[in-house]
MIDREN-638981 format. One record per residue (C-alpha): residue in three letters; y, z, x. Coordinates in steps of 0.5 Angstrom, whole numbers, padded with zeros to 4 digits, always signed. Layout:
// MIDREN-638981
ALAYZX/...
//
This chain:
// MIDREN-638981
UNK+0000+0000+0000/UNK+0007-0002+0003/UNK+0013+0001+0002/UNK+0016-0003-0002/UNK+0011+0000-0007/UNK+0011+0006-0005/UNK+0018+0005-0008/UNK+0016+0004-0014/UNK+0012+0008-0015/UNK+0017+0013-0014/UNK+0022+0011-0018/UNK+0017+0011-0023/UNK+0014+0017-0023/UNK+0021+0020-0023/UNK+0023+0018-0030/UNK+0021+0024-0033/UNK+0024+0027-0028/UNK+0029+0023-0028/UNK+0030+0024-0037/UNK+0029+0032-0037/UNK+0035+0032-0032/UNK+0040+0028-0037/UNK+0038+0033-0041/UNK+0039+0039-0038/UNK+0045+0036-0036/UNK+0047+0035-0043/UNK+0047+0043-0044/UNK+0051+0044-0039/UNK+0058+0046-0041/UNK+0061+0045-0033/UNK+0058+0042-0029/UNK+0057+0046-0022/UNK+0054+0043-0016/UNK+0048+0049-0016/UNK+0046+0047-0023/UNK+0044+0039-0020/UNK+0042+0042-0014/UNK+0037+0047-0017/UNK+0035+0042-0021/UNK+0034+0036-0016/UNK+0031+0041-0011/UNK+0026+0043-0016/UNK+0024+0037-0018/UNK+0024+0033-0012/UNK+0019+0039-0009/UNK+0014+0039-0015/UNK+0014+0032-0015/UNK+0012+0031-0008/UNK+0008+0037-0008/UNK+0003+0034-0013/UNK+0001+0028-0011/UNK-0001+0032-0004/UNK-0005+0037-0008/UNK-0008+0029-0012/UNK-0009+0026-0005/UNK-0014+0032-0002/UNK-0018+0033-0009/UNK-0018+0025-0009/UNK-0021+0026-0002/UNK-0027+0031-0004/UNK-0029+0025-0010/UNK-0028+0019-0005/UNK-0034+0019-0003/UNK-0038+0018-0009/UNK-0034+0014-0012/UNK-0031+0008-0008/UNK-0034+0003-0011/UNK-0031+0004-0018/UNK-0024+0007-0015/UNK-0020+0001-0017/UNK-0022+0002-0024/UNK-0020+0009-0023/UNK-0014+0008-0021/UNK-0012+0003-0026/UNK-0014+0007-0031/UNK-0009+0014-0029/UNK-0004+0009-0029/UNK-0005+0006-0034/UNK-0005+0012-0038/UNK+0000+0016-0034/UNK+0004+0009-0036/UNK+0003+0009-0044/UNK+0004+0017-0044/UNK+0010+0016-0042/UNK+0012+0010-0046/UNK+0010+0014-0052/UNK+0014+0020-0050/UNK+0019+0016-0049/UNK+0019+0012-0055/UNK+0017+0019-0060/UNK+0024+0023-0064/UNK+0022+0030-0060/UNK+0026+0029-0054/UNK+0031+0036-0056/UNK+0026+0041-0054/UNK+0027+0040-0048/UNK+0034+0041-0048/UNK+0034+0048-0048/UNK+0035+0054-0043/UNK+0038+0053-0036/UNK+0035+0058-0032/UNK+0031+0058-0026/UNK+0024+0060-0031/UNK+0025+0054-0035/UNK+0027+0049-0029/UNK+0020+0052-0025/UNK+0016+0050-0032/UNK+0020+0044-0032/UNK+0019+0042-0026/UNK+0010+0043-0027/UNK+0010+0039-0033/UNK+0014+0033-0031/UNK+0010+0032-0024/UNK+0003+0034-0027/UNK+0004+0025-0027/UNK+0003+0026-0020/UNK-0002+0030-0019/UNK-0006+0023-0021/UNK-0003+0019-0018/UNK-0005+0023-0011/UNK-0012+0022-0014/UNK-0010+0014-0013/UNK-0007+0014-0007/UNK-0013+0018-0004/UNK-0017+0012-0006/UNK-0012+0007-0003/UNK-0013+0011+0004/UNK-0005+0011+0003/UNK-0001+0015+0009/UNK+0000+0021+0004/UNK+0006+0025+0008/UNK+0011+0019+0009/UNK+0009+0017+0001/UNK+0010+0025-0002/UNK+0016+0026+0003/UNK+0018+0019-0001/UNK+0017+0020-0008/UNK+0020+0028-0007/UNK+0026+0025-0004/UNK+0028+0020-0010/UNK+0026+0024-0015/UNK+0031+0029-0011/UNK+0036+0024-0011/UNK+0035+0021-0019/UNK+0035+0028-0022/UNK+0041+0030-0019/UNK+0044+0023-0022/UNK+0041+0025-0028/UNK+0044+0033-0029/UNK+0050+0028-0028/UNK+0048+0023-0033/UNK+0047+0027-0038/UNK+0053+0032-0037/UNK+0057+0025-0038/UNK+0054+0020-0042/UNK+0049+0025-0047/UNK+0042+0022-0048/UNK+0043+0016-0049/UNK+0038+0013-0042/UNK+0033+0018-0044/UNK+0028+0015-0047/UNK+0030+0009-0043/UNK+0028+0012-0036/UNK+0021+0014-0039/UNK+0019+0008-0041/UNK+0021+0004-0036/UNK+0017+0009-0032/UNK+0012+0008-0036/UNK+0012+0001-0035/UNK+0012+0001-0028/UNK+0007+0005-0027/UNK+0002+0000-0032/UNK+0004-0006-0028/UNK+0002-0002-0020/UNK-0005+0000-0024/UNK-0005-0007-0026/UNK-0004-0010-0020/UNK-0009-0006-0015/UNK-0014-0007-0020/UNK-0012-0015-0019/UNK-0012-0015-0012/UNK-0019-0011-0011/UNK-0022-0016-0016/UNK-0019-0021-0011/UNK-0016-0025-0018/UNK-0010-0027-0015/UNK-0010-0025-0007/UNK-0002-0023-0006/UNK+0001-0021-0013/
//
């Protein structure tokens, strides 16, 4: 796996994060650095931290199934993907707009990086360089979360549900496209 889709990845696995932020920018009534900082910090470090937890679980499973793993991989991420089109497109995004305390952002935190804990199953599988691809995605998951609380103070939850479906379809189109090139359907797509 290149960096190029390493990238894109990233992006997509930050689109919860990504649309929480927006949210948690939303309940704000002033904006203060520490608020984006707290919220960035934390969702970078757990969406960087449960692709590394996926990789060595993925690592364990390796062995005894490497002759389907492509399959796998296209299967989480695929239902990873859908997830969260789903999520995006139901009407209960306001439950996720509440408290901004340092509780609710570890919780926040844990459910929008759960995602990840898959997609270092895959990357396990895809003897992907799992150091430089966790630092990536904790990095633009930092950089999109602070973005977001920003957002979300200025604009409301207008690019919400947008973020997490694109999120969702990013991730679809990277399921498909390792399982094209494992087939050797179309050999670079």
């Amino acid at each position: 796996m290149n960096l190029y889709e390493l990238i894109i990845i990233a992006i997509g696995l930050s689109m919860d994060a990504f649309a929480v932020a927006i949210c948690k920018g939303l309940s704000l009534n002033k904006l203060k650095p520490k608020n984006i900082l707290m919220v960035a910090f934390f969702f970078g470090l757990f969406q960087a931290a449960m692709p590394l937890i996926g990789y060595f679980l993925g690592l364990q499973f390796k062995s005894y199934i490497q002759s389907i793993d492509h399959w796998i991989s296209f299967i989480l991420l695929c239902l990873i993907g859908l997830k969260m089109i789903k999520e995006a497109l139901s009407e209960k995004e306001e439950e996720k707009c509440d408290l901004f305390n340092l509780t609710n952002i570890l919780v926040l935190s844990l459910a929008t990086s759960i995602d990840a804990l898959a997609v270092g199953v895959t990357f396990a599988f895809l003897s992907v360089q799992i150091l430089p691809a966790v630092l990536l995605i904790g990095l633009i998951t930092f950089l999109l979360s602070a973005i977001g609380v920003k957002i979300g103070h200025v604009f409301g939850n207008r690019f919400q549900s947008k973020a997490e479906l694109a999120g969702g379809l990013i991730l679809i189109f990277m399921g498909t496209k390792i399982l094209i090139q494992h087939l050797e359907l179309i050999p670079y797509f």
